[in-house]
C-alpha positions in Angstrom: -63.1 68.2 -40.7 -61.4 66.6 -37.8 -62.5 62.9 -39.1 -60.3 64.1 -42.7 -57.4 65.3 -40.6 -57.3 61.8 -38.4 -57.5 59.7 -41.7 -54.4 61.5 -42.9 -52.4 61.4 -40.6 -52.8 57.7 -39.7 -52.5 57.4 -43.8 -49.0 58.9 -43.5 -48.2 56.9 -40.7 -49.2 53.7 -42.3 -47.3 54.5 -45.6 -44.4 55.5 -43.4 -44.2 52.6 -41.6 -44.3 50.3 -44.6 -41.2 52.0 -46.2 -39.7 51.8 -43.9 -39.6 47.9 -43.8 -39.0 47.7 -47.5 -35.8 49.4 -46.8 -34.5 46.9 -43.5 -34.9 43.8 -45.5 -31.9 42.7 -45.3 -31.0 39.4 -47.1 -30.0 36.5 -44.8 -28.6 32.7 -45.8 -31.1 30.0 -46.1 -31.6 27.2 -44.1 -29.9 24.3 -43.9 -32.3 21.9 -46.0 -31.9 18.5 -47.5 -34.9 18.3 -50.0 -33.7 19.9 -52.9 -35.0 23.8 -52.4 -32.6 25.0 -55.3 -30.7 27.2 -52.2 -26.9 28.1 -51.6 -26.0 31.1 -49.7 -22.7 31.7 -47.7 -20.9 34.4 -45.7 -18.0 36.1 -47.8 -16.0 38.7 -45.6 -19.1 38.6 -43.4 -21.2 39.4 -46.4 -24.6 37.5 -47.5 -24.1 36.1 -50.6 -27.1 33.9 -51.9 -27.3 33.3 -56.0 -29.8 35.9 -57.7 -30.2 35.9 -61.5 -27.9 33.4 -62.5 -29.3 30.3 -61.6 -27.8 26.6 -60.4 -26.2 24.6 -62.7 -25.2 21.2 -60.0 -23.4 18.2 -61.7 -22.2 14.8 -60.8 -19.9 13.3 -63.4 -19.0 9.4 -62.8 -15.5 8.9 -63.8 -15.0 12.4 -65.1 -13.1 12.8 -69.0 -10.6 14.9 -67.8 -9.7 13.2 -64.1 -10.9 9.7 -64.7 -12.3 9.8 -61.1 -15.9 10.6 -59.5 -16.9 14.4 -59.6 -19.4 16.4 -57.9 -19.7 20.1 -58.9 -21.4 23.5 -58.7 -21.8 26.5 -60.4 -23.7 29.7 -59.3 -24.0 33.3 -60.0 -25.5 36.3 -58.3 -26.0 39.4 -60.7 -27.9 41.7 -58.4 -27.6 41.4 -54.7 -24.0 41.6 -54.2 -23.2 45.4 -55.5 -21.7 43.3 -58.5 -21.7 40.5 -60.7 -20.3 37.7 -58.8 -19.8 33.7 -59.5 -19.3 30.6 -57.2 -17.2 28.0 -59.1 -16.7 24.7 -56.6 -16.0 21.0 -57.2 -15.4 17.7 -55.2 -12.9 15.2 -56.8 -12.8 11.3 -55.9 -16.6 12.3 -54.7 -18.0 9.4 -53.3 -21.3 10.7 -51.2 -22.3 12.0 -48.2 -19.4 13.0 -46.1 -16.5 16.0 -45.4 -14.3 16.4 -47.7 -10.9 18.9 -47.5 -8.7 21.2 -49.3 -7.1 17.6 -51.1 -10.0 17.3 -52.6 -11.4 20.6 -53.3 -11.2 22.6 -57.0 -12.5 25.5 -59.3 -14.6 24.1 -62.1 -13.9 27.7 -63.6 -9.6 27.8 -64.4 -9.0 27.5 -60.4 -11.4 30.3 -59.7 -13.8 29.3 -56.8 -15.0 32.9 -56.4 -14.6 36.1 -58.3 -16.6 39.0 -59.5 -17.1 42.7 -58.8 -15.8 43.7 -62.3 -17.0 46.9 -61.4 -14.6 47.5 -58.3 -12.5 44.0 -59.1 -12.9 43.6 -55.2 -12.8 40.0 -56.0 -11.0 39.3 -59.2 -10.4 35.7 -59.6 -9.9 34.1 -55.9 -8.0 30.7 -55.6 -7.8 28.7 -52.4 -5.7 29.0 -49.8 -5.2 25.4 -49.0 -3.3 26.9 -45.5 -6.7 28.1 -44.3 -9.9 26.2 -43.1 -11.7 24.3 -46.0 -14.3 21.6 -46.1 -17.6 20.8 -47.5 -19.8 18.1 -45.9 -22.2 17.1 -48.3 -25.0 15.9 -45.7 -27.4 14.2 -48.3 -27.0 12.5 -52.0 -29.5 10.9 -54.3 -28.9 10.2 -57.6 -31.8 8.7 -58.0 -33.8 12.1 -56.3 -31.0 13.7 -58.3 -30.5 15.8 -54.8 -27.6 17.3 -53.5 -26.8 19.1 -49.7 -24.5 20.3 -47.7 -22.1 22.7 -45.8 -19.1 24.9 -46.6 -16.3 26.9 -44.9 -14.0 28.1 -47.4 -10.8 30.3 -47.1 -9.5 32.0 -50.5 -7.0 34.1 -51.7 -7.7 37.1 -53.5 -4.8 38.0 -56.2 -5.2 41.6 -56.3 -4.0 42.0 -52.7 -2.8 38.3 -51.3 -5.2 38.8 -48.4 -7.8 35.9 -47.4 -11.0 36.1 -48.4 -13.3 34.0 -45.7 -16.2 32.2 -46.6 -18.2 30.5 -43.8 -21.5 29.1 -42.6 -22.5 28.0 -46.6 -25.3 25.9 -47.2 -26.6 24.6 -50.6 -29.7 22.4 -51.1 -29.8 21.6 -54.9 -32.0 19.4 -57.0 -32.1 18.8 -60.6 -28.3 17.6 -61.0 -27.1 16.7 -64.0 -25.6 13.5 -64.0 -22.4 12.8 -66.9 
């Protein structure tokens, strides 16, 4: 009788324990890679925010219809991690490799969007860049021939519901499969 009385309460023990961690996973930013992992993640208001359920869609157009110039760009979504639907809209103009580029050369491939979401609080309706703020992407590593993209990203938006900047920081992306126009 005392044997059946140890086995359940190191049984609750054990099942209590692994709840417990199912419920601290928190979700964190990926690393920094440059081998084409399919990864972005970035802080937003100090936020994780990593892509989940919308997939990658990364895209190099040479001498692009609309601007005539090179064009690196990258669309991403999150539909279940973020408390909302959420998309990532970001582009590179005269893209010419590896390197940093600034707010010059930074746009929305989505109507000047570069972030927006949260239709269900509109926390984030449609934020534009605030070319005042700190804004760069270094892509670290490009093969067309891998079709491989990486980099870093500090962004600072502007959210249009309340003018207040919305900070992005410590991004990362490590795409493969881009699509080349």
């Amino acid at each position: 009788m005392k044997l059946i009385g140890f086995v359940m309460m190191i049984a609750t023990i054990l099942l209590s324990v692994s709840c417990k961690k199912n419920k601290d996973k928190k979700l964190t930013l990926p690393p920094a890679t440059q081998t084409g992992e399919n990864t972005l993640g970035f802080l937003i208001d100090d936020q994780v925010w990593i892509p989940n359920g919308g997939g990658y869609y990364p895209s190099f157009a040479s001498k692009d219809y609309n601007s005539h110039e090179d064009v690196f760009g990258l669309i991403t979504n999150n539909t279940k991690n973020f408390d909302c639907s959420s998309n990532f809209n970001v582009g590179i103009t005269n893209f010419n490799g590896t390197g940093t580029y600034n707010c010059d050369n930074i746009y929305s491939t989505s109507n000047t969007k570069l972030f927006s979401g949260c239709t269900e609080y509109r926390k984030y309706p449609g934020c534009k860049l605030d070319t005042n703020g700190i804004n760069n992407i270094t892509i670290t590593y490009f093969s067309l021939t891998e079709r491989i993209a990486s980099g870093t990203f500090n962004l600072t938006l502007i959210n249009p519901k309340n003018n207040e900047q919305v900070l992005i920081r410590d991004g990362r992306f490590d795409v493969g499969g881009i699509g080349i126009y």
